[in-house]
C-alpha positions, -999 to +999 in steps of 0.1 A: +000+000+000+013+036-013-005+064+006-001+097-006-010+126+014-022+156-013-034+190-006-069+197-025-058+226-041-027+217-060-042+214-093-036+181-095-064+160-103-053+129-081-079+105-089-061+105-125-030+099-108-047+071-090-065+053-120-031+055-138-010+042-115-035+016-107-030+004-147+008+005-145+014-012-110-018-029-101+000-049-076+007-023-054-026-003-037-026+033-039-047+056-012-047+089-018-052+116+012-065+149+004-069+179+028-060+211+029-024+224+029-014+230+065-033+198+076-008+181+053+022+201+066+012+193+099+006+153+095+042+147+079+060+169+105+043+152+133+068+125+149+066+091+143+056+068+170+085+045+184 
């Protein structure tokens, strides 16, 4: 599983991204986050668990 964490607005229409990446590597799941920008900013700074 490949998550990708996206903000909305980035003009990128993700769902694309998904359905072709889907076609070219269908053994690997992709699950695609989207929120706004400074959620995103916030999830990948926050530390990782131990």
């Amino acid at each position: 599983m490949l998550k990708t964490l996206n903000a909305v607005r980035s003009g990128v229409p993700f769902s694309d991204v998904e359905q072709a990446s889907e076609k070219l590597h269908s053994d690997v799941g992709l699950q695609v986050e989207g929120h706004g920008s400074i959620q995103k900013i916030r999830h990948a700074a926050r530390p990782k668990p131990e």
